[in-house]
N, C-alpha and C positions, 0 to 999 in steps of 0.2 A: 504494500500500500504506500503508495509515495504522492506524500502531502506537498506540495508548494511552498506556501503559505504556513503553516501550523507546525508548531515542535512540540514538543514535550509537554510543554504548559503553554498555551495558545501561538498568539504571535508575538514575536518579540527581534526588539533590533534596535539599531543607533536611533533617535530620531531625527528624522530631517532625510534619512536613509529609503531605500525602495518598498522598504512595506511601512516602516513606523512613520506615517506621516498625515497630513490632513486631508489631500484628496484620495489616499486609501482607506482611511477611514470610514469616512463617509460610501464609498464604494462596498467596504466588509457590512458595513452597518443595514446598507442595501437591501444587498444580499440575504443578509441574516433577515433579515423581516420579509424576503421575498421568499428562506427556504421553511420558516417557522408555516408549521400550517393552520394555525387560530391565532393571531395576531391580535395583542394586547397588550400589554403594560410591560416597558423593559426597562428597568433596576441599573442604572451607573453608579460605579463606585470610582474611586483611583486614591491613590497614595498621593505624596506630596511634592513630588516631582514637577519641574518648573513647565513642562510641558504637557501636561496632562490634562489643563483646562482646556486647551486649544484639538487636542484629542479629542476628548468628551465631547465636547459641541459638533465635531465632525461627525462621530458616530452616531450622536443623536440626531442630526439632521436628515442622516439616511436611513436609520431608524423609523423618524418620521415620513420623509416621502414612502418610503413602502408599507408602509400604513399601522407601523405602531405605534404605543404611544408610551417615546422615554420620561423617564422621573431620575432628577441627578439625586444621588446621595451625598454629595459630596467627598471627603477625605475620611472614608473609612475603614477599617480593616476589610482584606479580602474576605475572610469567614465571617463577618457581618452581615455582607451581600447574600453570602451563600445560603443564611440563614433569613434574609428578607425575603427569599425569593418564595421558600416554601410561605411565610406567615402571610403574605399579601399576596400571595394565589396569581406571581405574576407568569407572565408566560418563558421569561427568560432572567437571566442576570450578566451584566457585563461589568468586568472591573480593568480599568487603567493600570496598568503597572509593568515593571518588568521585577517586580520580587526584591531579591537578593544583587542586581546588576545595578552598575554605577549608573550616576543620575544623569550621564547623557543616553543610555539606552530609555526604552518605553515599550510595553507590550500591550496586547487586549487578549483577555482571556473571560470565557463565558461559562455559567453556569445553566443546566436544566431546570427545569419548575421543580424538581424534587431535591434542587440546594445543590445536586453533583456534577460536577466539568462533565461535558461533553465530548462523546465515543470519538476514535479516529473515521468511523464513517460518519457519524454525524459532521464532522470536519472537514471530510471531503467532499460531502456533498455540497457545503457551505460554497467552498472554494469553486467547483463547479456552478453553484448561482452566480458567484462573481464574475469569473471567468465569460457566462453567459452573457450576463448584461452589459460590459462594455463600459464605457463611459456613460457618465449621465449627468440632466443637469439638475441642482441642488438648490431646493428653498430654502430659506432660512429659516428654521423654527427653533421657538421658544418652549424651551425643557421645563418640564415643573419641578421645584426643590423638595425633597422629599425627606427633613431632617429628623424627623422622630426613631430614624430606623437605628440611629448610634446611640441614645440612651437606650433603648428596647436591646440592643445588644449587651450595654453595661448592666441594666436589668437582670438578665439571662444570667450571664456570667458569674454577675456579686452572689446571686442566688445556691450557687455549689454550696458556702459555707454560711452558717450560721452568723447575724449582724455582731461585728469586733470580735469575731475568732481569731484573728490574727494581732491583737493585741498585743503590744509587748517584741512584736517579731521587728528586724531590722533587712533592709529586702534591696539591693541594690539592682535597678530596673533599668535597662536599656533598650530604648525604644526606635536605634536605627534612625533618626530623626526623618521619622518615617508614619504610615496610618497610624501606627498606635498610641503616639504621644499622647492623645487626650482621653481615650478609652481605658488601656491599660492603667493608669496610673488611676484614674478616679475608680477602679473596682478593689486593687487594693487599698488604696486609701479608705475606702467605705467598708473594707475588712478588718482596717483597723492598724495595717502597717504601716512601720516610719518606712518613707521611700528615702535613698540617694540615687538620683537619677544622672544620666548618662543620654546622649543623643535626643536630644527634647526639646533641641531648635529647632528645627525645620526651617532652611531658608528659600525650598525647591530647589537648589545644587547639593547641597551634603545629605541626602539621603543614603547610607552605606556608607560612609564616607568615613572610614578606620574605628565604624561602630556595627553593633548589631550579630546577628548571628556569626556572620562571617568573620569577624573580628571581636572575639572575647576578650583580647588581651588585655582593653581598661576593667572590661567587667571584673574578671578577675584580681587584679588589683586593686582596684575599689572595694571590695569583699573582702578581702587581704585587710588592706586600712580602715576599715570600716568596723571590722568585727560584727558583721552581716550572720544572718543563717542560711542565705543562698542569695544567690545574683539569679535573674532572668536575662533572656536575652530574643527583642524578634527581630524577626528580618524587613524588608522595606512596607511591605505589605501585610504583616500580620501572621502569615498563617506557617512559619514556623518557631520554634523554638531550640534555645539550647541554654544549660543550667550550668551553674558554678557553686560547688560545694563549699559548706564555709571554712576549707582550708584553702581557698582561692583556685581549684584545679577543675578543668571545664568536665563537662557531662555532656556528651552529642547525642542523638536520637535514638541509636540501640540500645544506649543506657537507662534513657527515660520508659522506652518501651517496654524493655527487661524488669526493670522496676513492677510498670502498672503492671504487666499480666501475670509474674509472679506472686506479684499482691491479691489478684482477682483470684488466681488458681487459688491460693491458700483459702480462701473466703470462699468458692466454691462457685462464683460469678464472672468468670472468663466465658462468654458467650461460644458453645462449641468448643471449649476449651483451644483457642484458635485465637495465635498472633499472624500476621499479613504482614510480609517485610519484603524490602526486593532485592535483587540480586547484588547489589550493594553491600550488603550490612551482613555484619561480621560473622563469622560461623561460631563465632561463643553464644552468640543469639540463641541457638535451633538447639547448643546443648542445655545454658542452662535453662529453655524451657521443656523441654523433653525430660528432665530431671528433676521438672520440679507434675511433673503430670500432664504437660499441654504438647503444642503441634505447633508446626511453623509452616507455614506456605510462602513461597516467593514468588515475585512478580517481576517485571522489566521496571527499569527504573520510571519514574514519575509515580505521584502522589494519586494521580486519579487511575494510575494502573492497579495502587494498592484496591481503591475503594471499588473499585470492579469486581475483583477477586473475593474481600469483602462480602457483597454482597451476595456471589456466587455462594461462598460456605456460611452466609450465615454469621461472621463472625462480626465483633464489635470494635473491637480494637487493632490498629495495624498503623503503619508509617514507616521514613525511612531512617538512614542515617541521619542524612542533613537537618533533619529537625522537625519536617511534616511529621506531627503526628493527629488521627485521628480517632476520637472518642464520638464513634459513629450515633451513641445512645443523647449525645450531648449536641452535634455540630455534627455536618454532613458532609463536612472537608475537615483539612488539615486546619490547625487552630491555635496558634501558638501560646494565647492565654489559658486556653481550656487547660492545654499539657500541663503549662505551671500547675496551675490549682490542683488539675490531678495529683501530681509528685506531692503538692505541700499535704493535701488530703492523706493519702500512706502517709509520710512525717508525723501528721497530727495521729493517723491509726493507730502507730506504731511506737512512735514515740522515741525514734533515729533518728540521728541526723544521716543528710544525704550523705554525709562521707562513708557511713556504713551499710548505706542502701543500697550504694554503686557495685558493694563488690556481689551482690547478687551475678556480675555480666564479668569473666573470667577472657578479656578478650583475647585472639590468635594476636599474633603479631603479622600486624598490617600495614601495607605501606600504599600511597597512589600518587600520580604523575598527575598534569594534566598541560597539554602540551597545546599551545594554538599552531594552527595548521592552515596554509592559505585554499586547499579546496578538501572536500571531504568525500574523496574517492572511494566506494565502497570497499569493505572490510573482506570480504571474499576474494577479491581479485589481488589484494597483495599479498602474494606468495611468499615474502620474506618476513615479511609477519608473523603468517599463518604458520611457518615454519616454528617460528622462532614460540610460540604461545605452544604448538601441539610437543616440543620440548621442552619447555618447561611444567606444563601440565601433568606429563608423563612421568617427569621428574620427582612434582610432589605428589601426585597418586591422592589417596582419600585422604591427607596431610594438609591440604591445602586446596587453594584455589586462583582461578586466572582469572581477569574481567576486562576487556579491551570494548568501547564501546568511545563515539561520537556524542557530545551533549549535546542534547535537542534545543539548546537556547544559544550557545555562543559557539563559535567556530574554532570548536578544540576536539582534540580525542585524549581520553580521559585512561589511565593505564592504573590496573591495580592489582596486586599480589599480596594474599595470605598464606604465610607459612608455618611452618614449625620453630622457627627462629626467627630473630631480626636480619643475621649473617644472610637466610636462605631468600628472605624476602629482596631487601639491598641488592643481590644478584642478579635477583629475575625482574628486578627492575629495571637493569642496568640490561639486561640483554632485551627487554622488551623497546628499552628507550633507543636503545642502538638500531633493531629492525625497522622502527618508526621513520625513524631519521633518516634510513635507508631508502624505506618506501614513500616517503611522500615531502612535501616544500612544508618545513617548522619555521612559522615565523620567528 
């Protein structure tokens, strides 16, 4: 199936570039309301990105000419959208963003009426209405604001715990100066904790910008000098997470996962006794939950490949590494506040700190490249590659594992080895990076 147009997590790219722009916008916008087959109310969100307003209005303009009818959210978390979509019965949801990417990229990515991103056929088809229609010419219309949907989320949210259960707690929050700045901060606040906050400017340039998931290193610090009992940490958009235990050492997405469903199995409320993770995340994963009574299924990398799968078994719980995690009984995506509260929730059960909840997840030793590349010639046809991964594979046997794969959002191929040692992995990195280099132009 080869998408155009669509990666991983919708569309995403430089702005100002061939797809992230204002007459494609309006053009995708089109489209989508030309391939929707009951045309109704469609839900914008977007992060804070200095481009995003001039987005929005494009997509809602083409929205509008094909006959539905956009309502802006303005600068909300991604899983806010996700969650307006089911509660206002609208026919779609579209959020502005490119996530976790520096503040000159911009994506658009869509939800279904039932809160979940959209199939890769659903995708293609899109692409096929656009493709069909061609150029077109564009009214101006006027979007209605539709601001109740970001307290109705903080609502939701404060709701997990009991009012001032979190009294007393010290929480160093880093919000990516990004959708979460005003959400996140006001539901722990109303839980009762001191925040020190981190990335909570937002100017529309430093969104990501040496903050947020992708960069813990103040979080952890601040935690460190803080004397905190955990750091948060989301990405530009909200919907994921990564933690920092209050000996200042980071927590990524296998851990927090490992956490809740070993928590749930003990309690006997692991839905199908079934975590969803993808072929990412670490093979400490599948033993300690296999160990502790559950199951592990894997998917192809992306958040909304987990929640497919998900739904296929049934299961409630699943996400990746990077910090998507989704508590499908809570939010119908990835949700980067939800995880928090989850983790602090076990804390409060349990009555651990996260420094001792981690070592539940016993990880392999793991290593990963990721290398920008100027075209991304399929993986099948470079035989020095293929060489090079079917020997090291071979190598490490049921010891380990290989994972060579192209990111579906940026213009890299992504290289990764778990081993038996740190020695075994370092190796097979070094000969996976060598084949790479062989085979194709490393910028």
């Amino acid at each position: 199936m080869n998408r155009k147009y669509f990666g991983t997590d919708g569309v995403r790219g430089p702005y100002g570039g061939p797809v992230i722009n204002e007459i494609f916008a309006r053009r995708l916008g089109f489209a989508v309301a030309r391939w929707l087959k009951h045309p109704g109310t469609v839900l914008i969100g977007r992060d804070t990105r200095v481009s995003g307003e001039a987005l929005e209005r494009a997509i809602a303009q083409g929205l509008s000419e094909g006959g539905t009818s956009p309502k802006s959210l303005g600068v909300v978390p991604t899983p806010a959208v996700a969650r307006a979509v089911k509660k206002e019965a609208a026919a779609l949801g579209v959020v502005i963003t490119a996530s976790h990417n520096p503040a000159a990229d911009n994506g658009i990515k869509f939800f279904g009426p039932t809160g979940v991103k959209l199939t890769d056929d659903e995708e293609l088809e899109i692409e096929r209405e656009f493709d069909a229609a061609g150029s077109h010419s564009f009214a101006i219309a006027s979007t209605e604001v539709l601001r109740v949907i970001e307290s109705d989320y903080v609502a939701v949210s404060q709701a997990l715990f009991a009012p001032n259960a979190l009294a007393g707690w010290n929480v160093v929050l880093d919000t990516a100066n990004g959708a979460t700045c005003r959400t996140s901060p006001a539901v722990f606040r109303a839980l009762g904790a001191k925040l020190v906050q981190i990335g909570n400017s937002p100017d529309g340039r430093n969104i990501n910008a040496g903050v947020g998931s992708e960069h813990p290193e103040q979080l952890a610090a601040k935690v460190r000098e803080s004397g905190a009992r955990l750091g948060v940490a989301h990405d530009g958009d909200g919907d994921r997470c990564v933690l920092c235990d209050e000996k200042g050492e980071i927590l990524d997405g296998d851990e927090i996962l490992t956490i809740l469903a070993i928590h749930a199995l003990g309690r006997g409320s692991l839905a199908r006794q079934t975590l969803v993770v993808t072929v990412q995340s670490n093979l400490g994963v599948d033993a300690a939950i296999a160990a502790a009574g559950g199951r592990v299924f894997r998917t192809s990398v992306g958040d909304r490949y987990v929640i497919e799968r998900m739904l296929v078994e049934g299961a409630m719980l699943g996400g990746e590494s990077s910090g998507h995690v989704i508590c499908a009984d809570i939010s119908p995506t990835g949700d980067g506040l939800v995880a928090a509260l989850k983790v602090i929730e076990v804390m409060h059960a349990t009555g651990q700190p996260l420094s001792k909840l981690r070592r539940a997840l016993v990880k392999y030793p793991q290593g990963s490249i990721a290398l920008r590349v100027r075209e991304k010639k399929p993986l099948d046809e470079l035989a020095g590659l293929n060489t090079a991964i079917q020997a090291l594979e071979s190598e490490l046997g049921a010891n380990g594992r290989v994972l060579v794969r192209y990111s579906g959002t940026e213009a890299k191929i992504r290289l990764l080895v778990e081993g038996p040692t740190e020695e075994t992995v370092r190796r097979g990195l070094e000969l996976l990076e060598t084949a790479v280099r062989a085979n194709l132009a490393v910028l």
